[in-house]
C-alpha positions in Angstrom: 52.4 103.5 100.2 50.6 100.1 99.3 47.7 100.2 97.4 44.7 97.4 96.9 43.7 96.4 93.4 42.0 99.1 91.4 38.1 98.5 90.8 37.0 99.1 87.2 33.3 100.5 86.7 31.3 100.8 83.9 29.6 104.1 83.8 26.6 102.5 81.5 24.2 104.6 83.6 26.2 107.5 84.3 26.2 110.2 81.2 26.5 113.7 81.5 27.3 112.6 85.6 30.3 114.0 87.7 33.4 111.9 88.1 33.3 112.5 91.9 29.8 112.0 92.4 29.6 108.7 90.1 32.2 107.5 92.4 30.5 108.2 95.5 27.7 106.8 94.8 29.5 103.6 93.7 31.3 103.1 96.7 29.2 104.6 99.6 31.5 103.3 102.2 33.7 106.2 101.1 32.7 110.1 101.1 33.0 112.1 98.3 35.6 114.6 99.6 38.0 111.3 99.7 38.0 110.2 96.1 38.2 114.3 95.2 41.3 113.4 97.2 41.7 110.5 95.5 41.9 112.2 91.9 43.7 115.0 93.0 46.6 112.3 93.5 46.1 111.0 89.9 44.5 107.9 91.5 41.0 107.8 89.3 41.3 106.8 85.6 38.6 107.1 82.6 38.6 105.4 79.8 42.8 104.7 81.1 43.8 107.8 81.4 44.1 109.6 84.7 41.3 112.2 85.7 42.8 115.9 87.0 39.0 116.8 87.6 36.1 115.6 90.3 33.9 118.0 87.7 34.6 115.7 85.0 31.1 115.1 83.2 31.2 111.0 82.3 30.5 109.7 79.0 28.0 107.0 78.7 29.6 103.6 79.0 32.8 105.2 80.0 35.0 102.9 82.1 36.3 104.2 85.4 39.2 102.6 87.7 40.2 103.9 91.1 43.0 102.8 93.1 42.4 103.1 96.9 45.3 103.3 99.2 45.4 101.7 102.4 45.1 103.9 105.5 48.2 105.5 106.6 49.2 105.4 110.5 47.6 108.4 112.4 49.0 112.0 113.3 48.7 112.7 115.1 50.0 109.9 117.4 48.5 107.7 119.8 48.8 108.7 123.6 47.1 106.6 126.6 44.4 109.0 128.0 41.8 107.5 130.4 38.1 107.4 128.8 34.5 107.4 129.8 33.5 105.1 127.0 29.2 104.8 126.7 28.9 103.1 124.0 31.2 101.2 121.3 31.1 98.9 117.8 32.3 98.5 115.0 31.5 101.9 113.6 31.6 104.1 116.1 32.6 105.4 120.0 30.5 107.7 121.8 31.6 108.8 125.1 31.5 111.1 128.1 34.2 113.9 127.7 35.2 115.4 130.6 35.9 119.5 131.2 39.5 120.5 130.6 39.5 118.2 127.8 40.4 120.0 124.3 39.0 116.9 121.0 41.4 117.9 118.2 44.8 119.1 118.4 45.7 122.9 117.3 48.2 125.3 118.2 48.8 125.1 121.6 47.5 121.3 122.2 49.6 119.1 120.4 49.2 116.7 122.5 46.5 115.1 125.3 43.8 115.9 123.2 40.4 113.3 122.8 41.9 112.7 119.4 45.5 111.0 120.7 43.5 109.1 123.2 40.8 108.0 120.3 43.9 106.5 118.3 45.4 104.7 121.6 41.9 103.5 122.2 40.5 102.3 119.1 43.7 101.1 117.6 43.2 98.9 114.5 39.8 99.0 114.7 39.9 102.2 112.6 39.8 101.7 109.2 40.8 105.0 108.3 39.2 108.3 107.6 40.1 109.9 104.5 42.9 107.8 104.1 44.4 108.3 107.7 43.6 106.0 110.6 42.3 108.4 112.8 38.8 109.2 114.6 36.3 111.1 112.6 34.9 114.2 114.3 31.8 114.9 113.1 30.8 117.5 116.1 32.9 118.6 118.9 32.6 120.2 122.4 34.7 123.3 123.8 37.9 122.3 126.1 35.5 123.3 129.2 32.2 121.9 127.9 31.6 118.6 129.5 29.2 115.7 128.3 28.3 113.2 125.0 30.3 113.1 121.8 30.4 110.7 119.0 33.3 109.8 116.8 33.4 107.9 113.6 35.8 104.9 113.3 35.6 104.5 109.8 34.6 106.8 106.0 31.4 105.2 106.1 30.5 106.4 109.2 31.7 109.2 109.0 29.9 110.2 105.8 26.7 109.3 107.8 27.1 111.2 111.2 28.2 114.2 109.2 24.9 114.0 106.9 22.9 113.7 110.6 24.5 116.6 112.1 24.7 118.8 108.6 20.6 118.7 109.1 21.0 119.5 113.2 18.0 116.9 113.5 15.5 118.8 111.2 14.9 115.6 109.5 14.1 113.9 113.1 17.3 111.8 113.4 19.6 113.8 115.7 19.3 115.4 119.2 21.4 117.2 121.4 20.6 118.9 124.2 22.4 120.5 126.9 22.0 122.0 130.8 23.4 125.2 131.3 23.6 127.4 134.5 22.6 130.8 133.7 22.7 134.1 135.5 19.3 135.9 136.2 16.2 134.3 135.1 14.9 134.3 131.7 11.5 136.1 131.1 9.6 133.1 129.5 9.7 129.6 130.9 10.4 128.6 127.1 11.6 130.1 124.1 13.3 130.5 120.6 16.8 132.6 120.1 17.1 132.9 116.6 20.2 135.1 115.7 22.9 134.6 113.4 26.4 134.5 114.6 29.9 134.9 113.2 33.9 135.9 114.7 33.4 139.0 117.0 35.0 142.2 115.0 36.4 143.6 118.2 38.1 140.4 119.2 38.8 137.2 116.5 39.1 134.9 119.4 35.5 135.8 120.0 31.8 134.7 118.6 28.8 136.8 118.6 25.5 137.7 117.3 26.1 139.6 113.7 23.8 140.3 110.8 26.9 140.4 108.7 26.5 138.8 105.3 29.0 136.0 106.5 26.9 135.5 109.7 25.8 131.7 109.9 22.0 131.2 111.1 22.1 129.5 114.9 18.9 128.8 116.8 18.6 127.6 119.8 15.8 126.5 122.2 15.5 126.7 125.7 13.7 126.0 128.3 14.3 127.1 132.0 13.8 123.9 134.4 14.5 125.7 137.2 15.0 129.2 139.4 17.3 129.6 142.0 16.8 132.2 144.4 13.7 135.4 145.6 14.3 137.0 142.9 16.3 134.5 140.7 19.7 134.9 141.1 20.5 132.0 138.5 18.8 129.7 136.5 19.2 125.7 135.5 18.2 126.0 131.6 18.0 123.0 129.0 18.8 124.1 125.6 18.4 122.0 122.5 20.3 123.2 119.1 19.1 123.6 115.7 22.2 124.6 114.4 25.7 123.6 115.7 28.2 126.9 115.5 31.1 127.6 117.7 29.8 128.9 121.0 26.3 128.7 119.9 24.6 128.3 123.5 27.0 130.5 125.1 26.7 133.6 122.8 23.4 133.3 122.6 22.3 133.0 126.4 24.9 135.9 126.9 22.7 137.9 124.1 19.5 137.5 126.1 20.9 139.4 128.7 21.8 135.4 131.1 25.4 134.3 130.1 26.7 131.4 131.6 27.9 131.0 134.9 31.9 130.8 135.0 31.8 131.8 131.4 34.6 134.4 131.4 34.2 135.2 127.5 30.7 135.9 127.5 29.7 136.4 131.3 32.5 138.9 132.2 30.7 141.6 133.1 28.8 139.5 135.7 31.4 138.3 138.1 30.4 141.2 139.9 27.1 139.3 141.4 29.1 136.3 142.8 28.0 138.3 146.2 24.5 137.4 145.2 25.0 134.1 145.3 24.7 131.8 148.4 27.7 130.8 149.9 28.3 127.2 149.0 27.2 128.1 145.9 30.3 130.9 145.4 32.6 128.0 146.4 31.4 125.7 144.2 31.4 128.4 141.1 35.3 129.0 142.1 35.6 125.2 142.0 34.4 125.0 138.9 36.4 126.9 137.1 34.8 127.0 133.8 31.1 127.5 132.1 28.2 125.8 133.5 27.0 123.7 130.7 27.5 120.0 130.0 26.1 118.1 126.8 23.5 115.8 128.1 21.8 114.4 125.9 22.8 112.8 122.7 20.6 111.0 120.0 21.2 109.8 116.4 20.5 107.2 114.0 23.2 104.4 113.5 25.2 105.1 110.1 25.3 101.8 109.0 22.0 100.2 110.6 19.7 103.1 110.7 19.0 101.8 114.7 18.2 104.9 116.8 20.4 105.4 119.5 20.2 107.6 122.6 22.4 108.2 125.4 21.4 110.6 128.8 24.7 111.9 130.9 24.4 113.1 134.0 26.1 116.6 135.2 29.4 115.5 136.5 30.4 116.2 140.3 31.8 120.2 139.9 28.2 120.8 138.2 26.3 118.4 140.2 27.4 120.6 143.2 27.2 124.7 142.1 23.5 123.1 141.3 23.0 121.5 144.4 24.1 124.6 146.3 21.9 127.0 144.5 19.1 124.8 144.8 16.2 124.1 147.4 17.8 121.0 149.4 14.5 119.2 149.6 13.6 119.5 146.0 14.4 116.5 143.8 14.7 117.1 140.1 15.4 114.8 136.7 16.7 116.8 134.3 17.2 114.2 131.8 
């Protein structure tokens, strides 16, 4: 593995400060968990001899030398997988990802994932992400969730999506929100679920609503937009997180008593009202094959020029249509 020169610091300002987080600070183009990496592989020096510790507490004055390698090529590896690209620099590529679609691979999807198409895509234009030229996830979609996602090309951009989406836009910088088609109709035209959620006890492959210690907090908002139907039958429902966990807007909707239409995790127990629908709607459910809900809105603050940036997608053509057909056909609507 090459290497580039090693940068020597001087610590002047630094007593009593950990190794790692002296380092991080130093170099901000590079995250923190990278030079732990970093010292883990004997690569950090102090005062010339190598640091086994990111805890390390620095003397004042203490000099420091890192050695950073260059990126290694990617794995996994690059595969030529069509893209809707939105937007694209230097930094970063946000795009539309289509349903069926899986980001990262994992057992069972090796390959054809966003991540071998990312690395086909960007090429050299990534600088590496701890170390590796690959895309930096910071937030991902389900394989049958459609709509916006952003990917980091590079550590320092990385490092600063990840801060945005750790604070799930409390600090006004990021926003997501997404339309979902939702069985019944929700009592309130607006409202709060605030309910923590962790792996299902009865089935690990599963999410739901807990109050186990190891719960994580998730809050979502909603609002319903529109009701199909005398009495609603379904409902077209915007929902903006506060938290980003695994599943998030489909347990949740499914705890309220209106999971997802096509959502055969958490909606199960409601195929049984696909009578209830209209026709063309029925056919356009069995089209779509998956859960109503698409990511349409997407909103952040550049990582390296603090620009806000905000990006509206449309429902794409399966969704577009199980909407259409439970709709009113002389009703226009913006959703965005």
């Amino acid at each position: 593995m090459s290497a580039s020169p090693s940068r020597t610091l001087e610590a002047t300002a630094s007593a009593g400060e950990r190794l790692d987080r002296f380092l991080a600070q130093a170099f901000p183009e590079i995250s923190r968990s990278r030079f732990q990496s970093l010292i883990a592989e004997g690569l950090v020096r102090v005062e010339g001899r190598v640091a086994t510790e990111g805890r390390l507490k620095l003397k004042g004055g203490a000099a420091v030398s890192v050695m950073i390698p260059e990126a290694t090529p990617a794995d996994p590896q690059a595969e030529n997988i069509p893209l809707a690209i939105v937007y694209e620099d230097a930094d970063l590529i946000v795009l539309d990802k289509p349903a069926g679609l899986v980001v990262h691979p994992g057992a069972g999807n090796e390959t054809g994932t966003l991540v071998n198409a990312l690395i086909a895509h960007c090429g050299e234009s990534l600088s590496g992400i701890g170390g590796v030229k690959r895309p930096g996830i910071v937030h991902r979609l389900d394989k049958d969730t459609s709509g916006l996602l952003v990917v980091a090309k590079n550590d320092a951009a990385h490092k600063g999506l990840s801060e945005q989406f750790a604070a799930h836009g409390r600090d006004g910088r990021l926003e997501r929100a997404y339309l979902a088609v939702v069985w019944g109709s929700p009592e309130r035209n607006q409202g709060t679920i605030s309910a923590a959620i962790d792996r299902s006890s009865a089935n690990r492959q599963k999410m739901a609503v807990s109050r186990s210690a190891l719960a994580r907090e998730a809050v979502t908002h909603y609002e319903v937009l529109e009701r199909f139907g005398d009495p609603p039958v379904a409902s077209l429902v915007r929902c903006e997180l506060e938290t980003g966990r695994t599943h998030q807007i489909r347990v949740h909707m499914a705890h309220i008593g209106h999971p997802l239409l096509g959502d055969g995790t958490y909606g199960g127990g409601f195929k049984t009202g696909l009578h209830k629908l209209p026709k063309l709607a029925q056919e356009a459910l069995k089209s779509l094959n998956r859960q109503a809900l698409h990511a349409a809105v997407l909103g952040f603050e550049h990582p390296r020029t603090d620009k806000p940036l905000h990006f509206e997608s449309a429902p794409p053509d399966d969704l577009s249509q199980l909407i259409s057909a439970l709709a009113s056909p002389s009703r226009g609507r913006d959703y965005l």
